[in-house]
N, C-alpha and C positions, 0 to 999 in steps of 0.2 A: 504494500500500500504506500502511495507517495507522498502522504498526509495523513496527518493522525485525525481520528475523530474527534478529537476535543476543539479541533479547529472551528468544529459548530457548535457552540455550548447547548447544552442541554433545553436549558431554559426558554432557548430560540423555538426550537421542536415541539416546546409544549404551547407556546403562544398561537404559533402556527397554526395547529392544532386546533387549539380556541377558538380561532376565529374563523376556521371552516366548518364548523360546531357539526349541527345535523345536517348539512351540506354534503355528507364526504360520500352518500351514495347516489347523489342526483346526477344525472345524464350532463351531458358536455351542454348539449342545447337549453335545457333550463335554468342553467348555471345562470345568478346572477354578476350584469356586467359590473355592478361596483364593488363585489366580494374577489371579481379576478383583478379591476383596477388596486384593489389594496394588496391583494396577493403577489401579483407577479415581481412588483419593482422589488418586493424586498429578496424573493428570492434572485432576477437578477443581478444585484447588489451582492448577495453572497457567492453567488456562482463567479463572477467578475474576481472576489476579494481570493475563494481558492485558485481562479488560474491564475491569477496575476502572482500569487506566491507559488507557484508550480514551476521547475523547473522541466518540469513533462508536460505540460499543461495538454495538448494535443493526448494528451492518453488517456486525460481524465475520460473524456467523451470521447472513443476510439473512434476511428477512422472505417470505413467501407470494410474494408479487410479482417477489421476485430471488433465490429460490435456483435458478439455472439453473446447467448446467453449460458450462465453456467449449468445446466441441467445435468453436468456430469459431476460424478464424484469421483478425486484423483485415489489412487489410492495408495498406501500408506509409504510407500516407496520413492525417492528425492526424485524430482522432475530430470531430465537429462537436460544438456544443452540445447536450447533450439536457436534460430537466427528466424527474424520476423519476415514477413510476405505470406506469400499462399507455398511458396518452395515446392512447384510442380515438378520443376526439370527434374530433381533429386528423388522424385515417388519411382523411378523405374530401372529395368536396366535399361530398357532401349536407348539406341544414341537419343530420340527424339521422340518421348512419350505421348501419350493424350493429354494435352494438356487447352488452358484455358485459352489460346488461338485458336483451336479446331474445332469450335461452337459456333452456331446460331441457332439462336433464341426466338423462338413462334411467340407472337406475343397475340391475344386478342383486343384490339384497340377499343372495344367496347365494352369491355371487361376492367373493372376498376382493382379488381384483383388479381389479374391476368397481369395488368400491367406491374402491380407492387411487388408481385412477384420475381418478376423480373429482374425490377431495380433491388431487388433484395437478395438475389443468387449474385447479382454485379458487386457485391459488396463482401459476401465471400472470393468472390473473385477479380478484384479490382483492376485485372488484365485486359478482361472485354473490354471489347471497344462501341462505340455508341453502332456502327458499321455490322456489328455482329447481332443487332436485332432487327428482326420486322416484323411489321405491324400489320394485323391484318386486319378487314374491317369486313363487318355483313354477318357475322356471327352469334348466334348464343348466347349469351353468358352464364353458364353453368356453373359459376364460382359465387355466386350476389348470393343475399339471406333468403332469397324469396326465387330461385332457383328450385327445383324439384329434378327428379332420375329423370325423365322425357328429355328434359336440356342437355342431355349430356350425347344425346343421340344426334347425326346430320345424314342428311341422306347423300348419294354416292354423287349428285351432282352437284349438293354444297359444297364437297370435301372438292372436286375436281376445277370450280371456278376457285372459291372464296380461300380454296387452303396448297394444295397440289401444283396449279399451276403459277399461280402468288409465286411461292418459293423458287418455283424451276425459269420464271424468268427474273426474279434478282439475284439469284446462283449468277445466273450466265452474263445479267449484266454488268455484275458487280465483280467477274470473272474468279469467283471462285468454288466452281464447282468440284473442281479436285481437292479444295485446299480445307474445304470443311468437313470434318470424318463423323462429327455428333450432330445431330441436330435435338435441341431442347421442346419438347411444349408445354404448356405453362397451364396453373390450376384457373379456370373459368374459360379452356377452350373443349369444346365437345372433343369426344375423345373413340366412339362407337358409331360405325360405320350402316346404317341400315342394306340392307339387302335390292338390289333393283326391281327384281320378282316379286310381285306382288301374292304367290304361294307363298314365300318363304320370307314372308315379312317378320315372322313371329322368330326367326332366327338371333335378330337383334329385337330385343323389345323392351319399355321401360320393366323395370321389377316392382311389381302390384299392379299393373293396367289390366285390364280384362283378359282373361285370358293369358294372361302371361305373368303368374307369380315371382317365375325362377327367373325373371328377365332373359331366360331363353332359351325354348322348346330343340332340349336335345335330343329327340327323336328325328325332328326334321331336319336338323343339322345334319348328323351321322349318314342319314340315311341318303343326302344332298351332298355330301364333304366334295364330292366331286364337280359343281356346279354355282356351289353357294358362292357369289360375290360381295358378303358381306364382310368388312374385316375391323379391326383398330386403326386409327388414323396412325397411333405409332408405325404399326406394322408394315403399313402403305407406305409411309414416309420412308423406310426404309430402303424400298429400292422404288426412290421417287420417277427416278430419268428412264427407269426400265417397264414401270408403266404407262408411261407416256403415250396416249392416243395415237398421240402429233408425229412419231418417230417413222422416219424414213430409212429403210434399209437399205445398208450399203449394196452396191449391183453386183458386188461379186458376191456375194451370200443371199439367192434370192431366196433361200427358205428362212431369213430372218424375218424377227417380227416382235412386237411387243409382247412384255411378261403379260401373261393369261391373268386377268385379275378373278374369273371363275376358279374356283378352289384354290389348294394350298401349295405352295411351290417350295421345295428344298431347298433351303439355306447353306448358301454354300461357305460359311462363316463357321458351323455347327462340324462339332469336333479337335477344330485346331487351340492351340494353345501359347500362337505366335499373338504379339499386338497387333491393332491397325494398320498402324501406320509403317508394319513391315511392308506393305505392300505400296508405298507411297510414292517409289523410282517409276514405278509403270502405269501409274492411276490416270487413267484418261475416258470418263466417264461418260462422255458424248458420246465419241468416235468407238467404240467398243459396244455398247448398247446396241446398237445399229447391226450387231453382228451375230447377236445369240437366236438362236434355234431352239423350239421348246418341244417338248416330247414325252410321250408317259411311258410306266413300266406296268407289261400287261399282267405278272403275277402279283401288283399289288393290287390288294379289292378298292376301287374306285381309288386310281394311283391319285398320287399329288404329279404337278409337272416338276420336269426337272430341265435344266437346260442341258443343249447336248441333242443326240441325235440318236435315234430310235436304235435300240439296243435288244435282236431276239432275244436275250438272257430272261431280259424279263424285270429284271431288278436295278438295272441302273443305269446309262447313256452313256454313249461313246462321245470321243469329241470334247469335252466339255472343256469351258472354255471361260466362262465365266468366274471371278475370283471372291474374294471378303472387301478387296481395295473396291470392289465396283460398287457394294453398298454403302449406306450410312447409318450410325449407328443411333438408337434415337430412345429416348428417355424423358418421362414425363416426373414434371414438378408439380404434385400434387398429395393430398394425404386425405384422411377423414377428418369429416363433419357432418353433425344432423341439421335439418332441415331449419332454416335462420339464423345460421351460424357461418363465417368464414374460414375457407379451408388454409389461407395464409397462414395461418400460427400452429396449424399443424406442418407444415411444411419447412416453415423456420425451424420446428424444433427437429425435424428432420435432417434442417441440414446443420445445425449445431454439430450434433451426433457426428457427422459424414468429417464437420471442421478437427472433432475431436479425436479421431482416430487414424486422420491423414492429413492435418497439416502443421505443421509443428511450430507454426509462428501464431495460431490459436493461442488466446488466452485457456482456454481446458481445455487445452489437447490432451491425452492420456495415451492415446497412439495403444496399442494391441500386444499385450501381455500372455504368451503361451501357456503359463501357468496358473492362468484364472480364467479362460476362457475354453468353451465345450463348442463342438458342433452336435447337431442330433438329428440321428434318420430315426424317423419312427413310421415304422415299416407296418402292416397291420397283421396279426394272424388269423383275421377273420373274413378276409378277404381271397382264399387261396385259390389259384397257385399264384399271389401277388401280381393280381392280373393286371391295376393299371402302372404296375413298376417297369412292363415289359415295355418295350421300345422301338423304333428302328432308327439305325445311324446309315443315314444315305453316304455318309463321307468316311466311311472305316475304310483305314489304310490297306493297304496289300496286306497278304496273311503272311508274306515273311519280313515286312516291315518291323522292326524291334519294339515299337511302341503303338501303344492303342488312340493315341492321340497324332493329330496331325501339327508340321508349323512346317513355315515359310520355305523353310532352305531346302525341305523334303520335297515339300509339296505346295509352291506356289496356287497352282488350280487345282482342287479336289480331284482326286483318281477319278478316272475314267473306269468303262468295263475293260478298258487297255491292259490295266492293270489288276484286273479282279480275277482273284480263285475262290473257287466255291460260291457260294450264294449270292454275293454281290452283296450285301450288307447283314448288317448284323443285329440279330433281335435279341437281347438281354436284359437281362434285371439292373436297371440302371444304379437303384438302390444298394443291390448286393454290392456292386461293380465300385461305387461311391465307399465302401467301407474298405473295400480287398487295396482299390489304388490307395486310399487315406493313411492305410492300418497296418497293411500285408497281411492281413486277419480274412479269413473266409466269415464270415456270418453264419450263427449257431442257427437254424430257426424256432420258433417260441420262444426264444430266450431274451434277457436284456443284460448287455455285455458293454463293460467300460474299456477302453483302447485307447494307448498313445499312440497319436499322428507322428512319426520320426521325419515325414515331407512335410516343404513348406514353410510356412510360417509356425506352424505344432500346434499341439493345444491336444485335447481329450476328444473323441469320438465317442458318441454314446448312442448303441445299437440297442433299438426297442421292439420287440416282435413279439411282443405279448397284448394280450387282450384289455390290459389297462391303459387309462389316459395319462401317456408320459406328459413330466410336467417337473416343474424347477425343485420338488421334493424328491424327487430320484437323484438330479446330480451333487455334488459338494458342496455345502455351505456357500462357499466363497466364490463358486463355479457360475458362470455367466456367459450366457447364449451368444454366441457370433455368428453360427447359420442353423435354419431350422427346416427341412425336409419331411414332409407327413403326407397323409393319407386325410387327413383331417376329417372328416364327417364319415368318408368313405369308409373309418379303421372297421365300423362296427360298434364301437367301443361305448357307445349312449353318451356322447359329447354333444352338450350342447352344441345349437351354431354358430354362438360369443363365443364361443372355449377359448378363442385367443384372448379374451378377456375376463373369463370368468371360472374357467376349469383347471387354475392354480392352488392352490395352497390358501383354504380358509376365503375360496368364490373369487381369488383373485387374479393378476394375470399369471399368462401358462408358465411364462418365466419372467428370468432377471435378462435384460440383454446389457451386452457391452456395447460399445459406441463401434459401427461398423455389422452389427449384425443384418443377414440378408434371409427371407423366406420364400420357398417355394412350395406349396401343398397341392394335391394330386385330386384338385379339387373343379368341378368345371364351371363354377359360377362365383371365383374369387374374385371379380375381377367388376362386374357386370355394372356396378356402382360405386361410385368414391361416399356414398350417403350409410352414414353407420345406423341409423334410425328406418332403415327401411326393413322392415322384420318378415319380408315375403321370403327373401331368397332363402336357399336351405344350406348354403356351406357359409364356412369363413370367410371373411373377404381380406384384403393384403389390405386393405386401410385400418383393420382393426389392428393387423398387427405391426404398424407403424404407430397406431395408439397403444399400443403393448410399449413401444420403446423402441419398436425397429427401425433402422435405418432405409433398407432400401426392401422392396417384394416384387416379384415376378408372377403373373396371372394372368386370367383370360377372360377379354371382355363378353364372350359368348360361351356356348360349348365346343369345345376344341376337337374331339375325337379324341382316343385313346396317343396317338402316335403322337401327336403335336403336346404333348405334355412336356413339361419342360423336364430336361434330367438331369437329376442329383448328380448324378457322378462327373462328366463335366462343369457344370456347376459348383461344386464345392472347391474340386481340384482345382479349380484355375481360380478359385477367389484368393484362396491359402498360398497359391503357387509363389513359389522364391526358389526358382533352381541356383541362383546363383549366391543363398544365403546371405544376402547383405539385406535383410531385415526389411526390405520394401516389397509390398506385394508387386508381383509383374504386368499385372492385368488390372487396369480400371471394371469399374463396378459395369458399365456397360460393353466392355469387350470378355466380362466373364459371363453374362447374360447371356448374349449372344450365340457365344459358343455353343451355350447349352439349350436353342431350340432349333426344335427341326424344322421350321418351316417359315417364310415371309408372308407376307399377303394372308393376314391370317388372322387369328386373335388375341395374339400375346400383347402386353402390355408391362411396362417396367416402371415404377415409380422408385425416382432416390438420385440422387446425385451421379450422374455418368460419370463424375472426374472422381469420383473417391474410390481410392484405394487404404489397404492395410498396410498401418507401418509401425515396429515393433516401437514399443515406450513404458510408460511402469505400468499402464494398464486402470480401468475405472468402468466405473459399470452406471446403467444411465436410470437419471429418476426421473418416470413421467411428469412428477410433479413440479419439478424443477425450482428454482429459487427467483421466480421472474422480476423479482424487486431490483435486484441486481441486473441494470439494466445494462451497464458494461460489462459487465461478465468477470470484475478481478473479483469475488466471492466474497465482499462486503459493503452493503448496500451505504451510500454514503452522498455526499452529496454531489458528488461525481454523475449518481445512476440522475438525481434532478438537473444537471446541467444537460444529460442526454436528451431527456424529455423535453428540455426548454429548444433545443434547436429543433425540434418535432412539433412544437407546439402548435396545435389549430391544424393539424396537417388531418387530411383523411385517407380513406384506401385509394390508393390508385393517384395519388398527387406525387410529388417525384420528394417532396420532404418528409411521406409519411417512414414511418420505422417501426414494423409490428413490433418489435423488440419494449420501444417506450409505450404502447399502446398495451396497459397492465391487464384493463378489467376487457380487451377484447370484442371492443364494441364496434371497430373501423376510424374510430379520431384518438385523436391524441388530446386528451385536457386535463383539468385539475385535476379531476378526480384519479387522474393514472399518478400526480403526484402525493395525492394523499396516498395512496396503497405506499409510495416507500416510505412516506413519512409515517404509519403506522409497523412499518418494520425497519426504522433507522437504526443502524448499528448493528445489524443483524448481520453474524460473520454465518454466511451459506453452508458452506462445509469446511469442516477441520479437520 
């Protein structure tokens, strides 16, 4: 601390006080102007008296880069050295990681929160540049308090005027369509793609509307997987230039043509365990697009396409030609909220969490401790023969290839059938496959078995194949969730469909998470809503458990089919991944995503920070509840956190001064009333 508290005497605090009397819960708007004309001069007057005596003075009220809040607790172990910034270069080994240049940010221009959002990821990452966002106008706003699940749906020719073609002509004129590898979308732009087909409307549907409880009839999905064009605006985004109406094939490749946006296409990204941006010497995203050939494979039931050229095997295409450098990687900023509430403060505290486990110029950074942190597959045994754990990996290496995973210098384009023995891909228990590569451990069945991880970054594996709801009383006191893999509703197990909220220890959540934890459950309707108060749907949703504590979750806006399920074992691997042991994870949060699905054009969707990775530090485990008074985050509320809120002051959502951070009681402005909440916990030291 850079000033003592007695700098404000006591005295001050209780006058203060006094004279906001019953005042301290009334609304910004009913506020009287002559109780803020006597309030505000004196607190600028004191805010004035500490900077002026600061030889930091700029810290009291951090800067873009560190007004985080403290929602973590360090733990008990001396902080290591850090150096301030975001310190991206240093998260990787690549010469030239994913870092805060290879973003652009979807912004919805009519969305006040869409917009805050934004200005509020710019501030963990003070790198972007104003050039790295656009605006888009004509949309939804599915982020406002009077917002409902219908908002959050566009139909396929909103997404192709108002969102798809937007992007694909300021790529090109702003000539960087090679040069951006993520693309962000932000919480109040719809996010669920409806169906063209007026059959299969009910593929995407609000969850509660008539007819469509589960927000979305997986029967007609499954039984259409081959035809459906309905997907995630993520997913589309993805390989934006490759669906392109507009695209004119090159004349020597007359069997080119655009990716098929009917059904699900292989992900040619799925499997490897190189970065993006390995493939960044040969990325030329126009001129290549123009060149792919699509094709199915006749022994899959209602195949997915795949690029490449029609292959009798059955199983995979020849030719293929298409790479990971040709897509973009894409990640939504978003979290849970119930119906009149903003989802921004869920997403701050979201990316708190992301600042404190990978960047180490955060004020609570904690950064990822092997010895306090678990990952957990919980596998179900009442599902047998673990039927949605089976999978198919279109991109499995050759059979005499030494490794089960793919990268760059092997295998810049996914094997062809050029190179395929035996079946042409590989259908496994992805779960099993998730403990053996983690553990070197085969998985007991029925059993629930604890394992050191000796790859990676380490940490504890905890195998649960039993008929009970695993949950934060199985692992060690002190143990704390970093990924979480399940079956969720599916185990059998009579979990509620909160359980990520409610099926813990004494009704509470399922675990403790660390700062960096990521979830994925074998769930098909986790995805279908960001609204936590919608009680139609019957699984979990990945916003509860980002109101659990989690960092980032992987799920599906519709019903995905069994294949398109995202898989653990890629997924874990390449979050943990550190072959080269120097304590920084290898793969950003959205290049270990990725890997691990099978399909584009589709229904996956990713919330969490793209840039966060794992990086080793003493370790801390995260409190939902947080210490939000401390509104600079040095974990003693002081008069520092009122200076914060005075440069906020009068601001609302979506203004470019607002700062959810000073915005206490979470209402969209900033006022008195957010200064009384610290001046009711003044001197309040957060965690010790």
């Amino acid at each position: 601390m850079w000033y003592g508290v007695h700098c404000l005497e006591p005295f001050r605090v209780d006058a203060v006080m006094s004279m906001v009397g019953g005042r301290t819960r009334q609304q910004h708007s009913r506020e009287s102007p002559r109780l803020l004309d006597r309030l505000i001069p004196p607190f600028v007057a004191l805010a004035a008296m500490a900077l002026a005596g600061s030889a930091r003075a700029a810290d009291l009220c951090p800067g873009p880069s560190r007004d985080l809040s403290p929602a973590i607790r360090p733990a008990a172990s001396p902080l290591i050295p850090v150096r301030g910034g975001s310190d991206v270069d240093s998260m990787s080994d690549a010469a030239d990681p994913l870092g805060p240049s290879d973003v652009l940010i979807l912004v919805n221009a009519d969305s006040p929160v869409s917009r805050s959002v934004a200005d509020m990821y710019r501030r963990y990452y003070p790198e972007i540049t104003d050039p790295q966002v656009l605006y888009l106008s004509g949309l939804a706003d599915c982020g406002s308090p009077t917002a409902r699940p219908a908002d959050e749906i566009i139909t396929r020719q909103q997404f192709e005027t108002l969102i798809a073609q937007p992007v694909r002509d300021y790529l090109v004129a702003t000539e960087t369509v090679d040069s951006v590898y993520c693309i962000i979308t932000t919480a109040g732009m719809p996010y669920r793609i409806e169906d063209t087909d007026p059959c299969l409307a009910d593929v995407v549907c609000a969850p509660g509307a008539p007819g469509c409880n589960w927000g979305s009839n997986p029967d007609l999905t499954v039984q259409n997987r081959d035809r459906v064009n309905a997907a995630s605006v993520e997913s589309e985004l993805a390989a934006l230039f490759q669906i392109d109406p507009g695209i004119e094939p090159d004349p020597d490749c007359p069997d080119a043509s655009p990716m098929p946006i009917d059904g699900r296409v292989v992900n040619p990204y799925q499997a490897y365990c190189s970065g993006i941006k390995s493939w960044a010497a040969g990325r030329d995203i126009l001129s290549r697009r123009a060149t792919f050939s699509w094709t199915h494979m006749w022994l899959v039931n209602r195949s997915p396409k795949i690029e490449g050229t029609f292959w009798g095997g059955g199983t995979c295409a020849l030719n293929r030609t298409m790479c990971p450098g040709d897509l973009y990687l894409v990640a939504r900023l978003d979290g849970p909220r119930a119906r009149r509430e903003y989802p921004i403060f869920a997403v701050k505290d979201m990316l708190d969490r992301s600042a404190a486990v990978s960047n180490p110029g955060a004020p609570a950074f904690v950064g990822y401790n092997s010895d306090m942190c678990a990952a957990v597959i919980d596998d179900s045994a009442d599902t047998p023969p673990d039927t949605y754990s089976y999978s198919q990996v279109y991109n499995y290496p050759p059979i005499d290839h030494p490794s089960y995973t793919l990268d760059f210098d092997s295998f810049p384009t996914p094997p062809g059938a050029e190179l395929i023995t035996g079946s042409g891909f590989n259908e496994g228990n992805h779960y099993d496959l998730a403990c053996i590569w983690l553990t070197g451990q085969t998985p007991t069945p029925g059993l629930l078995a604890y394992f050191t991880m000796p790859v990676g970054l380490g940490g504890t594996l905890v195998w649960d194949d039993t008929s009970q709801i695993m949950n934060q009383a199985f692992l060690d006191p002190t143990a704390q969730l970093v990924g979480l893999v399940t079956y969720g509703r599916n185990a059998g197990d009579g979990r509620p469909r909160d359980y990520l909220l409610t099926a813990g220890p004494d009704g509470g959540p399922l675990f403790r998470c660390a700062p960096g934890a990521i979830f994925s459950s074998l769930e098909s309707f986790n995805a279908v809503t960001m609204f936590t108060d919608t009680p139609t749907t019957i699984h979990g949703k990945i916003a509860e458990f980002i109101a659990m504590g989690g960092s980032a979750a992987v799920g599906h806006a519709f019903e995905p089919e069994r294949g398109a399920l995202i898989q653990a074992d890629f997924l874990l691997r390449n979050w943990l991944r550190d072959d080269d042991g120097d304590g920084v994870g290898d793969l950003a949060l959205a290049e270990a995503v990725f890997t691990a699905m099978p399909y584009l054009s589709w229904s996956e969707v990713l919330i969490g920070d793209p840039l966060m990775r794992l990086r080793v530090g003493p370790g801390g485990c995260v409190h939902p509840e947080g210490c939000p008074w401390d509104v600079n985050g040095n974990s003693v509320v002081s008069m520092s956190d009122i200076v914060c809120i005075l440069r906020a002051y009068n601001s609302h959502v979506g203004e470019p001064r607002y700062n959810p951070a000073a915005d206490l009681n979470r209402n969209g402005v900033v006022s008195m009333s957010d200064i009384v909440e610290v001046l009711r916990h003044y001197n309040t030291v957060c965690y010790e």
